[in-house]
C-alpha positions as CSV (number, residue, x, y, z in Angstrom):
1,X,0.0,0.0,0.0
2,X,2.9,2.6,0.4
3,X,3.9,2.1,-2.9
4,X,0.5,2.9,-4.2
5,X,0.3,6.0,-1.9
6,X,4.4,6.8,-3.3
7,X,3.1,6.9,-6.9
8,X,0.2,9.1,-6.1
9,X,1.9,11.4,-4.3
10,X,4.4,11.7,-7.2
11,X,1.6,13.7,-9.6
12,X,3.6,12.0,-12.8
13,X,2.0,8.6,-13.0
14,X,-1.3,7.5,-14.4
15,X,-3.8,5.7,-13.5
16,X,-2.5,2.8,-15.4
17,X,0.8,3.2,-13.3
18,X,-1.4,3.3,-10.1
19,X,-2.7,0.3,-11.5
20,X,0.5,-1.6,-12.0
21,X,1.8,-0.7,-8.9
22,X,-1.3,-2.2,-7.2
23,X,-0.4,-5.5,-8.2
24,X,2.9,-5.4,-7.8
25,X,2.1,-4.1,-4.1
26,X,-0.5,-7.2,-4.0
27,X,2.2,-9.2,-4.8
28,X,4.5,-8.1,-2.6
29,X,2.2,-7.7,0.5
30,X,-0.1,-10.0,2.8
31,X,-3.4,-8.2,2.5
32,X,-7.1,-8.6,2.6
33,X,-8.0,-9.1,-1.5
34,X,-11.0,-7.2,-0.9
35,X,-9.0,-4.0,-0.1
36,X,-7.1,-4.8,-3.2
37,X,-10.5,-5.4,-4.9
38,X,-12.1,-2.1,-3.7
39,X,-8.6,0.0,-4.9
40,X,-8.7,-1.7,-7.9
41,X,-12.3,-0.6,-9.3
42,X,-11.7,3.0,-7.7
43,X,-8.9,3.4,-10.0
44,X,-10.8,1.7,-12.8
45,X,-13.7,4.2,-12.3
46,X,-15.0,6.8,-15.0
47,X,-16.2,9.0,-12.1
48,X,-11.9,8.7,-10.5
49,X,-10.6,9.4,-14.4
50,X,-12.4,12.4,-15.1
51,X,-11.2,13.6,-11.9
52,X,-8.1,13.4,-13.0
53,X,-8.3,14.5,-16.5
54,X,-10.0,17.5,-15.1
55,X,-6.8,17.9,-12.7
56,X,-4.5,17.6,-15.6
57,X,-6.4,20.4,-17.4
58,X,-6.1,22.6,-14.8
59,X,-2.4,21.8,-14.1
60,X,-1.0,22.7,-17.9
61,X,-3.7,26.2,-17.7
62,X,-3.0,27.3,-14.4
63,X,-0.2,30.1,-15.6
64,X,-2.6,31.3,-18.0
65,X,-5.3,31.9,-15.4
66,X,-3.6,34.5,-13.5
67,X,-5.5,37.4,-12.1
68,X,-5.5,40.5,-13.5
69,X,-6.1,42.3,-10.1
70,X,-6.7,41.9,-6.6
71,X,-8.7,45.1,-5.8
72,X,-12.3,44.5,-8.0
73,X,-14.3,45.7,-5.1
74,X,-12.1,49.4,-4.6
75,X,-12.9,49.7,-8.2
76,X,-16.5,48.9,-8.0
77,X,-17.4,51.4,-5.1
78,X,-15.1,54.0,-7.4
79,X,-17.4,53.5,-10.3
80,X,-20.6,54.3,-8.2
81,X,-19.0,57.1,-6.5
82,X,-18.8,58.4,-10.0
83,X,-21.6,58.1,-11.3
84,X,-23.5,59.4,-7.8
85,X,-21.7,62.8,-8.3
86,X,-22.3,63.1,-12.0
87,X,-24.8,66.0,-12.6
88,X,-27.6,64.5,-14.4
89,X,-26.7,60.2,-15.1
90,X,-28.2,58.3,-17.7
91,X,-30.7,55.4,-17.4
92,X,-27.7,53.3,-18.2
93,X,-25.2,54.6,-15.5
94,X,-27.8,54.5,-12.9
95,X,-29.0,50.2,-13.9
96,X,-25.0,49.9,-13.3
97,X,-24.8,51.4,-9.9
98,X,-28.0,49.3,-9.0
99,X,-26.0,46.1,-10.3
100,X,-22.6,47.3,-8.8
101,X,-24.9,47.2,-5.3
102,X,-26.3,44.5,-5.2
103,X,-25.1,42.1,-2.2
104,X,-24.7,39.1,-4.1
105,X,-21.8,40.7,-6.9
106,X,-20.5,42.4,-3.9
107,X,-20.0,39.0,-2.4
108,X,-18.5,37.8,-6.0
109,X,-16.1,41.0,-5.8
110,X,-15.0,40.4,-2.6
111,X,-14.5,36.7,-2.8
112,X,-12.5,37.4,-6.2
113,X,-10.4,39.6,-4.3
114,X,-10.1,37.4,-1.6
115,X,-8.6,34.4,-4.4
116,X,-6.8,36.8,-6.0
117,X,-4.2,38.1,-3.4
118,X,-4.4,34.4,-1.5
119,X,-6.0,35.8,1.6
120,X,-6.5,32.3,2.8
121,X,-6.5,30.5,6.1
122,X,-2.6,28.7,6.7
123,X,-2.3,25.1,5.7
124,X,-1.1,22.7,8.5
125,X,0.5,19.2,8.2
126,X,-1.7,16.0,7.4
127,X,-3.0,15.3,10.5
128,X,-0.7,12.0,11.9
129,X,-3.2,9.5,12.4
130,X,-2.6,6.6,14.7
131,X,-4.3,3.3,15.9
132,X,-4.5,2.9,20.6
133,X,-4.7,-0.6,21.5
134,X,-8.4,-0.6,21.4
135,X,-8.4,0.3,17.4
136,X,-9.5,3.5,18.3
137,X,-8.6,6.4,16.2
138,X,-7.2,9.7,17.5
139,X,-6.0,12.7,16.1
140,X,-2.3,13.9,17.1
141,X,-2.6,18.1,16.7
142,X,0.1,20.2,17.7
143,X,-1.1,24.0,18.0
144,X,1.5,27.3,18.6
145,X,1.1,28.7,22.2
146,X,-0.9,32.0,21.8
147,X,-2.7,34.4,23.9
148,X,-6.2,32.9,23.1
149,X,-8.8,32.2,25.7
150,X,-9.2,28.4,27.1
151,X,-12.3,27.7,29.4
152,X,-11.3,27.2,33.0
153,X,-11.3,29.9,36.0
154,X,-8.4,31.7,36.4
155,X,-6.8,30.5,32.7
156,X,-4.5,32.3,31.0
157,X,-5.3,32.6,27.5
158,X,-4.3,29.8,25.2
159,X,-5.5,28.3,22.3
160,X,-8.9,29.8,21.1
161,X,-11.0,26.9,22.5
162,X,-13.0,26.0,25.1
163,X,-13.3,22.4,27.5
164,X,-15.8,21.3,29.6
165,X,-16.6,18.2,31.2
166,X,-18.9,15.5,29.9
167,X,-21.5,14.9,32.6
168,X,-22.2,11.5,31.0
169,X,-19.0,9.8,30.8
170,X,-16.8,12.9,32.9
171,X,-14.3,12.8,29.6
172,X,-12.8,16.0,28.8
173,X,-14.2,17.4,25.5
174,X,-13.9,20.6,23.3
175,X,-17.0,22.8,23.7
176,X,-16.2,25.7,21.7
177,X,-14.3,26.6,18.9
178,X,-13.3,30.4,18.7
179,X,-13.7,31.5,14.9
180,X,-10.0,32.9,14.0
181,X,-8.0,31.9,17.0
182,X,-5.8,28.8,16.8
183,X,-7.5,25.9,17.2
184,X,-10.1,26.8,14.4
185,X,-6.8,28.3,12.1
186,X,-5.5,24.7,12.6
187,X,-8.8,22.7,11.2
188,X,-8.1,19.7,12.9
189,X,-10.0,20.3,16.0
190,X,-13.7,20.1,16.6
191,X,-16.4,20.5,19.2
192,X,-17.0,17.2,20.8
193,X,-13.5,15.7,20.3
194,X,-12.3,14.1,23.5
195,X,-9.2,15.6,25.1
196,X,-7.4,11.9,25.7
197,X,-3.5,13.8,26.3
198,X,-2.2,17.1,26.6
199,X,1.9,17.2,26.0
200,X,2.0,13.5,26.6
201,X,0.4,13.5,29.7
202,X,-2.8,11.6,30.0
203,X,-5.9,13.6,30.9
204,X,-8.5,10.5,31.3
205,X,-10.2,11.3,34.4
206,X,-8.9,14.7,35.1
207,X,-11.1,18.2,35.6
208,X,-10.9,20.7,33.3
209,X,-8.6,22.5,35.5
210,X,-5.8,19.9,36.1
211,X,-5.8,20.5,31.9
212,X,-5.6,24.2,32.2
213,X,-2.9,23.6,34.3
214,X,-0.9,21.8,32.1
215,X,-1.9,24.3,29.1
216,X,-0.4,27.2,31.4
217,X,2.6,25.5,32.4
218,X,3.4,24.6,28.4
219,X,5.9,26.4,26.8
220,X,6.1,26.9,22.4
221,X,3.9,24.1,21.0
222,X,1.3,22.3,22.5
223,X,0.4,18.7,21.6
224,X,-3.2,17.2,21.7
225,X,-4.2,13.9,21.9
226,X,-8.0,13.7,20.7
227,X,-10.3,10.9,19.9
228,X,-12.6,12.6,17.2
229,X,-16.2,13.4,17.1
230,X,-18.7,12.0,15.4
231,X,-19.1,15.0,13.4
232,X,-15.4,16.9,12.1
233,X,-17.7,19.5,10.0
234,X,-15.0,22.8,9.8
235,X,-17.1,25.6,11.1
236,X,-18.4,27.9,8.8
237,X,-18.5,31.5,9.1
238,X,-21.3,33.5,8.2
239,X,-22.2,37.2,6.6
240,X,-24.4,38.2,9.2
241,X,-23.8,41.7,10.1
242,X,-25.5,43.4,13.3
243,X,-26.1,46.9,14.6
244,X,-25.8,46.6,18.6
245,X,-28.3,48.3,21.2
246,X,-26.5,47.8,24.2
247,X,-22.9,48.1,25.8
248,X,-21.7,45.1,26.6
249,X,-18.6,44.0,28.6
250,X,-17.5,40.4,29.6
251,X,-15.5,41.4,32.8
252,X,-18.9,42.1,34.2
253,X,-21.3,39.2,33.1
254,X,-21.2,36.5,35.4
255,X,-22.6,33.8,33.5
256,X,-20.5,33.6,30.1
257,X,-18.6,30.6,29.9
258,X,-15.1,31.8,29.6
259,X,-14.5,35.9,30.6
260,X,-11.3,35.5,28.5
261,X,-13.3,34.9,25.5
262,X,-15.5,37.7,25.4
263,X,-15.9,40.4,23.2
264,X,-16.6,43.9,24.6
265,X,-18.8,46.7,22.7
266,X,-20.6,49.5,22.5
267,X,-24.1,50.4,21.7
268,X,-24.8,50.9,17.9
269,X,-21.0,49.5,17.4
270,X,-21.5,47.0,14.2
271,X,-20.8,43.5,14.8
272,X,-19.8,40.8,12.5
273,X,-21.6,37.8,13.5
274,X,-19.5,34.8,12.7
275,X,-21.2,32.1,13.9
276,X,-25.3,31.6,15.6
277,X,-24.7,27.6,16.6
278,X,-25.0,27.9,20.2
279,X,-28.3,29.6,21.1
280,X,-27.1,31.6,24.2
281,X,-23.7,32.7,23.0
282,X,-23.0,33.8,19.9
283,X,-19.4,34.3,18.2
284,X,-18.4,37.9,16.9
285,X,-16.0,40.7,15.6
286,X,-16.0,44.0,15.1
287,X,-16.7,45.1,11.9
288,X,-13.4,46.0,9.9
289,X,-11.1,44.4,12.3
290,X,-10.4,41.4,9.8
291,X,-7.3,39.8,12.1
292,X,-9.5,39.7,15.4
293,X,-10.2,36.5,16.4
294,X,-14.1,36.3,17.6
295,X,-15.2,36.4,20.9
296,X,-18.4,35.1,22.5
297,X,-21.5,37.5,23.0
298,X,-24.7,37.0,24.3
299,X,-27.6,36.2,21.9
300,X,-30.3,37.9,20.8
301,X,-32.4,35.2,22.8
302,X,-30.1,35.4,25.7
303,X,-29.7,39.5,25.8
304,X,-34.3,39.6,25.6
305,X,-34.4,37.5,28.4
306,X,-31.9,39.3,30.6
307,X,-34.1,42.9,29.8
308,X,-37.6,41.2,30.4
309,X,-36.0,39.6,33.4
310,X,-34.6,42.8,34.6
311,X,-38.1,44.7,33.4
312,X,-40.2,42.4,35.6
313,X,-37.6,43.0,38.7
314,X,-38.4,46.6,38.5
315,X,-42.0,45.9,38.3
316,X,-42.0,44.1,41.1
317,X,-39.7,46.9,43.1
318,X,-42.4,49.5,42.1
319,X,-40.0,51.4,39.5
320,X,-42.2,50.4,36.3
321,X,-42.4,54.5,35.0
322,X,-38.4,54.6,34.5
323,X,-38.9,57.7,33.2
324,X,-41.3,60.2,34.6
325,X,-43.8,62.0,32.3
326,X,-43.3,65.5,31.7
327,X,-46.2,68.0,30.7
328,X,-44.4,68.8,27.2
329,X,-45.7,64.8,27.0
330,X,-49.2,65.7,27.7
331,X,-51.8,67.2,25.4
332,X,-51.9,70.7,26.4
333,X,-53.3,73.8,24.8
334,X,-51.0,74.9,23.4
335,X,-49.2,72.0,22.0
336,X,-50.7,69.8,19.2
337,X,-51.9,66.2,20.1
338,X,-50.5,63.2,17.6
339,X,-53.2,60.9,17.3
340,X,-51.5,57.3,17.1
341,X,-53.8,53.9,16.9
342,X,-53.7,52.1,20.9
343,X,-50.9,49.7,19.5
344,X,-48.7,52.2,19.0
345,X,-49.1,53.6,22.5
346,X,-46.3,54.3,24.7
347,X,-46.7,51.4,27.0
348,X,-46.3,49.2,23.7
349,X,-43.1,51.3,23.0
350,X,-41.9,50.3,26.5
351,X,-42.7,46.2,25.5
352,X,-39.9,46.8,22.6
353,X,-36.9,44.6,23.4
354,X,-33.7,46.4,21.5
355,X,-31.1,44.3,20.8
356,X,-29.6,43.0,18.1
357,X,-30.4,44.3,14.3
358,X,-29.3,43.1,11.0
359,X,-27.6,45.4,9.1
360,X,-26.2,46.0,5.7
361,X,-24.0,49.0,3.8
362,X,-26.6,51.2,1.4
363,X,-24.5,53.0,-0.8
364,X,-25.9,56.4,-2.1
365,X,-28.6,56.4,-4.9
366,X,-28.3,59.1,-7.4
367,X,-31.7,60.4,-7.8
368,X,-33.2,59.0,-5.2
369,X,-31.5,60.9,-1.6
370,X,-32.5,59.8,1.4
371,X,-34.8,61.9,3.8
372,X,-33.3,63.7,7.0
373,X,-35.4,63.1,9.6
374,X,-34.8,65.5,12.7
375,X,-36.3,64.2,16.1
376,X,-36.5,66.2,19.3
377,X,-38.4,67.2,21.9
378,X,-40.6,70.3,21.9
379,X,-38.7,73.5,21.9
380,X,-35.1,72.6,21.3
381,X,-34.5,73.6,17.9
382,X,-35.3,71.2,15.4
383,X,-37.4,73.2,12.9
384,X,-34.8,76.2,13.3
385,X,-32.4,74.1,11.8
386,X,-34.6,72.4,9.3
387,X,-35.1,76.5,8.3
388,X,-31.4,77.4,7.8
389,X,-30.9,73.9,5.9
390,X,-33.0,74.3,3.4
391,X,-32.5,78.1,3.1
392,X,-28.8,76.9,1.5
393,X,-30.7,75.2,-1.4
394,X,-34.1,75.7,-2.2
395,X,-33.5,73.7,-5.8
396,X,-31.7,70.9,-3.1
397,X,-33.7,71.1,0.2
398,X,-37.4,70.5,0.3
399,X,-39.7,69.9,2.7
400,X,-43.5,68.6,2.3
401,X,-46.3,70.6,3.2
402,X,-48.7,69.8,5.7
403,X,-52.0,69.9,5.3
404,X,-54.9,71.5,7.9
405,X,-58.0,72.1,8.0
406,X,-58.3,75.5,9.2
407,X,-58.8,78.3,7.2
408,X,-55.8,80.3,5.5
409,X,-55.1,83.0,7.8
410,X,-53.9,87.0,6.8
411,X,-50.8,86.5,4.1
412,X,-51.1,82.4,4.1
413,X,-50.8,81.2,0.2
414,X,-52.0,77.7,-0.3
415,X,-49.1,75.1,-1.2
416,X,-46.8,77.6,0.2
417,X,-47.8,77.7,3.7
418,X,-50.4,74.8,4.1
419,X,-52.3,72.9,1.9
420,X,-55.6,73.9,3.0
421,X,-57.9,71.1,2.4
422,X,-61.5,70.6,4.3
423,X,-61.8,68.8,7.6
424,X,-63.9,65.9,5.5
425,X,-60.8,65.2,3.3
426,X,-57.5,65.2,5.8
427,X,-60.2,62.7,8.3
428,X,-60.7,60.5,4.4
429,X,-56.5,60.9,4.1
430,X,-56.0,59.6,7.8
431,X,-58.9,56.6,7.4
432,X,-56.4,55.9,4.3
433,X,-53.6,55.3,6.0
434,X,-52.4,57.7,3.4
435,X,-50.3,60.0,6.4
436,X,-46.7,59.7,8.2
437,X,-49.0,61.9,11.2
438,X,-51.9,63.8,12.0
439,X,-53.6,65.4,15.2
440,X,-55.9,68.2,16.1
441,X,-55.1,71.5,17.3
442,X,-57.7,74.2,18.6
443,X,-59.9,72.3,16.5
444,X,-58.7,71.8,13.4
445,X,-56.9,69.0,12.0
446,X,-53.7,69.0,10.8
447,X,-51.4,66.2,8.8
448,X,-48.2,65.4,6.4
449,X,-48.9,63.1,3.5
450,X,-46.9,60.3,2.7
451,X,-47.6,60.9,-1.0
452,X,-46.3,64.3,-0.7
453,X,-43.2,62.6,0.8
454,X,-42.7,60.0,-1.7
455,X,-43.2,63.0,-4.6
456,X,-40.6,64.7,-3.2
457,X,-38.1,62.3,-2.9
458,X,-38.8,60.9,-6.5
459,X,-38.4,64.3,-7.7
460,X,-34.7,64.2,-6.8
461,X,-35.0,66.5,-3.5
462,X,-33.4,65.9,-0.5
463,X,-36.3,65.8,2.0
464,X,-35.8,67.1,5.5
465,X,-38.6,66.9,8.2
466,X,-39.3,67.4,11.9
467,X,-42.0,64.8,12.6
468,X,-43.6,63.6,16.5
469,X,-40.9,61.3,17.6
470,X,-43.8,58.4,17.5
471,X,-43.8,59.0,13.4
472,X,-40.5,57.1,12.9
473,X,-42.7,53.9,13.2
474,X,-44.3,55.2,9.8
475,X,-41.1,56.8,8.2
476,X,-38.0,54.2,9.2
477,X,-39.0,51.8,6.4
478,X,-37.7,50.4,3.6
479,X,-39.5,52.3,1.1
480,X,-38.2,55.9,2.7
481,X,-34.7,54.8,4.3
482,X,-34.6,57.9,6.3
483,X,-31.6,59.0,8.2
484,X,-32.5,59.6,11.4
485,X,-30.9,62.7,13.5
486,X,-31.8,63.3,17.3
487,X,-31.2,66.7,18.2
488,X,-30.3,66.3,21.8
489,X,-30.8,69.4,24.2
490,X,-27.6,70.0,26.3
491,X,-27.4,70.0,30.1
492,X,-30.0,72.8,32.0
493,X,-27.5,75.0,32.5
494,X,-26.1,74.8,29.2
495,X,-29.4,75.4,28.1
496,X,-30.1,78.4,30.0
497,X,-27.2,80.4,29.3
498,X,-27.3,79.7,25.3
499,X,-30.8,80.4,25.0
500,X,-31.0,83.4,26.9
501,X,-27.7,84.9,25.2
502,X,-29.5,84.1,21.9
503,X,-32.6,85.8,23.1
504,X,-34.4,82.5,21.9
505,X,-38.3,82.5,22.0
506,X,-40.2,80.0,23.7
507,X,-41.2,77.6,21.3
508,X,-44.5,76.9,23.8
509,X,-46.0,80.9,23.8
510,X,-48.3,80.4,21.0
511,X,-46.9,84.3,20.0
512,X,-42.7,83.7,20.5
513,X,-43.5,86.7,22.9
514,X,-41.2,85.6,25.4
515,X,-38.3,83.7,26.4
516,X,-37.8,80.0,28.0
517,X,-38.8,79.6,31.6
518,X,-36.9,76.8,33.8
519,X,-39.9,74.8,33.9
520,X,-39.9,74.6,30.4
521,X,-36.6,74.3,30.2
522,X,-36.9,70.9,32.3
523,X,-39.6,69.5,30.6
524,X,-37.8,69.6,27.4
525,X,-34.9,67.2,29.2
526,X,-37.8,65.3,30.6
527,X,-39.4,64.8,27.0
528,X,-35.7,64.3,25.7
529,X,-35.3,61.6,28.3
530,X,-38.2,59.9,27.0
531,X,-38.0,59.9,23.4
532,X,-34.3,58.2,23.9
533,X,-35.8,55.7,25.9
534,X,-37.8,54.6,23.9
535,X,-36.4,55.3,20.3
536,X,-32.3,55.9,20.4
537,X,-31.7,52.3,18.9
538,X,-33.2,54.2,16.0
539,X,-31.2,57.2,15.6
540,X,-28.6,57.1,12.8
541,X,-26.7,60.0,14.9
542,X,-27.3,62.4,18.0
543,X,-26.2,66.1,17.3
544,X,-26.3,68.2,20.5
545,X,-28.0,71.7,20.1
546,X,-25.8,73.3,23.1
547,X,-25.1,76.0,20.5
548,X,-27.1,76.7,17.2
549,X,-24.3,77.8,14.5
550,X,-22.1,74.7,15.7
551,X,-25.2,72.3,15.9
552,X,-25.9,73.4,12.2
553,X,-22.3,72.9,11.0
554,X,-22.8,69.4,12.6
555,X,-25.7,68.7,10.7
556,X,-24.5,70.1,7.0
557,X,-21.6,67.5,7.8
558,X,-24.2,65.2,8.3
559,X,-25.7,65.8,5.2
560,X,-22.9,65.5,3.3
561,X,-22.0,61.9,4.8
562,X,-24.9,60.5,3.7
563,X,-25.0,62.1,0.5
564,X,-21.3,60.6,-0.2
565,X,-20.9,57.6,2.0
566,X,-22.1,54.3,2.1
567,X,-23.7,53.4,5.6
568,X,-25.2,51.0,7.9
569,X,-29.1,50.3,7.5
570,X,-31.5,47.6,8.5
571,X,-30.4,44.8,6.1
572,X,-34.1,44.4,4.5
573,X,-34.2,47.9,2.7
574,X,-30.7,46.7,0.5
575,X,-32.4,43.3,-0.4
């Protein structure tokens, strides 16, 4: 049999070589004929000799199949940034940028590039295979000492896996394999192989300490003994991409499985989920940092149950209204009331469980911008700085106008001001579904349409409006991809001392008459306080209005990124 495996290796034989040396090897060797049987009509086989012609093929075309490049994916996003800042692009340039988009020939670009500079994984020795006395097989892997994470309290990091111990049979087994670190690098290890020796010393009937032990007392290479799993399927890492709504950090969760092996991160940081096996942790990276081997996070599952949990704890302590109500959250006289159907009630808003959300890069479409959508509470700027943003483009900026019932007052030009329409039709408009909000002030009715919206952003314009905070449920959709701004008040004081040095005019005096008082001045932090509660997993970015002329050269800048940049959205509005 070596002489068969001698003339395989050498690439130069045949098959009919293979064959010839089969019999002289049967000749030559005491063996069972049916192995020599079984070898025979495998090299005999059409299925085995197109294999190999296939292989030849390849062999004498190889040189000719170099790469031209290794960068198809730079050039790709170069070619849409083109054609997004050409003035006026034809039907033809924009059905390219649509195709250049798409996920799956982004996939194909980067897996091209991928091939092309040999951005793969390093190849180890065959694994040395050997027979124990009980014709068992094992596997003999040696792994490079590294600062990976190993399962056990008090490890040192070690080799990107972690042990546990069967509760069955009390064997030593691998329980996790870390996606990038060492062991998974290697290949040859797998979750449920049997830890049989570590560095030649026999580990049957040991803890998974008295291993660790021996792991941190190892110096250079480390040798494993393993009796394989019944499954050695290489683990498989996935696209999955993940905007996060909550900070996370290992050192402080007492139930992950190895505190070594976590990954810390911040709210709305953007994870790359590697792998979703185990349904309580999940493996991760952050996005971008390619050489970082994963780390375990909670799941979705896992991360829901610990808010409910913590939810029903407060309930139970008396401290279900987390954040108090303010009167700027109240319908008042002088401050118009959103109608919203019960569903959408805050007390639903407070059921949401914000975790975890799928994400995906949406590169800019020419002719088609994406809305601004400026959320705040009552009184801290918002439509100020809609004003001065549009007022740098009118043939840019627009915004829709709403509609009312009332009648046009002293100067008021219809489609300018309002679109004055009866009481009869905005109620036949709302009943339609067919508005982003509506609600009734002094009694009369007032509403944006969505088909205004839509107009408006088919037309080419970007689109910037200041909407109840409750409307994103209606706007954040695939079909208007907003990008959502929270302008964020700053601190009372801060507050107090910018407003009243910019003379600013309560927003809440139906006349502008007067300035802020402090009351008002709180309840706009208490309705702040509130709205990011329940909505700040939906903002796209917070722009504090401490000071008006910086707070607008924050948002221009944030105009412009989203205008030139491609940038994270919910996955389902690129598919």
């Amino acid at each position: 049999m070596t002489a068969v495996m001698a003339a395989g290796d050498s690439g130069s034989l045949s098959l009919g070589g293979l064959l010839s040396s089969l019999e002289q090897a049967r000749v030559q060797l005491d063996s069972d004929e049916d192995d020599f049987g079984f070898l025979a009509d495998l090299l005999k086989s059409r299925e085995l000799q197109a294999l190999v012609h296939v292989h030849n093929k390849i062999n004498l075309t190889k040189k000719a199949c170099q790469p031209l490049m290794s960068n198809a994916e730079d050039i790709a996003i170069s070619i849409m940034r083109e054609i997004h800042y050409r003035t006026i692009p034809t039907a033809d340039a924009i059905e390219l940028f649509a195709i250049l988009q798409s996920p799956h020939l982004q996939g194909v670009l980067q897996a091209h590039d991928s091939i092309a500079a040999k951005d793969f994984a390093p190849h180890l020795p065959e694994i040395p295979v050997e027979v124990d006395e009980d014709e068992e097989t094992v596997k003999i892997v040696q792994l490079v000492k590294s600062n990976e994470p190993m399962e056990g309290k008090g490890a040192e990091p070690i080799v990107g896996a972690t042990i546990k111990q069967d509760d069955r049979t009390g064997a030593i087994v691998i329980a996790r394999i870390m996606h990038g670190g060492a062991a998974d690098r290697s290949g040859l290890i797998h979750v449920g192989d049997e830890v049989q020796e570590v560095n030649n010393l026999n580990v049957i009937g040991k803890t998974p300490g008295d291993v660790l032990k021996i792991l941190m007392q190892a110096e250079g290479t480390i040798t494993f003994k393993l009796l394989p799993a019944g499954s050695s399927a290489h683990l498989r890492e996935s696209k999955v991409r993940v905007r996060a709504y909550f900070d996370y950090d290992p050192k402080e969760d007492k139930h992950i499985p190895c505190k070594e092996a976590g990954l810390a991160f911040m709210k709305h940081d953007i994870l790359h989920i590697v792998t979703q096996d185990d349904p309580y942790w999940w493996q991760a990276r952050r996005e971008g940092d390619r050489n970082m081997r994963a780390g375990l996070i909670p799941s979705r599952q896992l991360q829901e149950r610990r808010i409910l949990t913590h939810r029903q704890d407060q309930t139970a302590n008396g401290q279900r209204n987390i954040i108090p109500k303010s009167p700027s959250c109240k319908p008042s006289p002088k401050v118009k009331k959103i109608i919203y159907d019960a569903s959408e009630s805050e007390d639903f808003d407070r059921e949401e469980v914000a975790t975890y959300e799928e994400v995906a890069r949406l590169y800019p479409r020419p002719g088609l911008p994406r809305p601004i959508v400026l959320i705040g509470p009552p009184g801290v700027g918002r439509n100020e700085l809609k004003r001065r943003l549009i007022s740098i483009d009118t043939d840019k900026f627009r915004t829709p106008i709403p509609m009312t019932s009332r009648p046009p007052r002293l100067g008021e030009v219809n489609n300018r001001d309002y679109q004055f329409v009866t009481r009869e039709e905005l109620d036949e408009e709302a009943n339609a579904g067919t508005l982003v909000e509506h609600g009734e002030f002094k009694g009369h009715l007032y509403g944006t349409s969505s088909v205004t919206l839509k107009s408006l952003i088919n037309a080419g314009y970007v689109v910037v409006v200041t909407p109840h905070y409750q409307a994103l449920k209606y706007l954040r959709t695939a079909e208007f991809k907003p990008y959502v701004i929270y302008i964020k008040p700053p601190t009372l004081a801060v507050l107090k001392e910018t407003r009243q040095a910019a003379h600013a005019r309560s927003t809440f005096d139906e006349n502008n008459s007067r300035g802020f008082t402090e009351d008002e001045f709180k309840d706009m932090l208490k309705a702040a306080a509130r709205i990011e509660f329940h909505y700040s997993h939906w903002f796209d970015e917070v722009i504090v209005n401490d000071e008006l002329s910086s707070a607008f050269e924050r948002l221009v800048a944030a105009v412009n990124k989203v205008e030139s940049e491609p940038l994270w959205v919910p996955a389902s509005w690129v598919q």
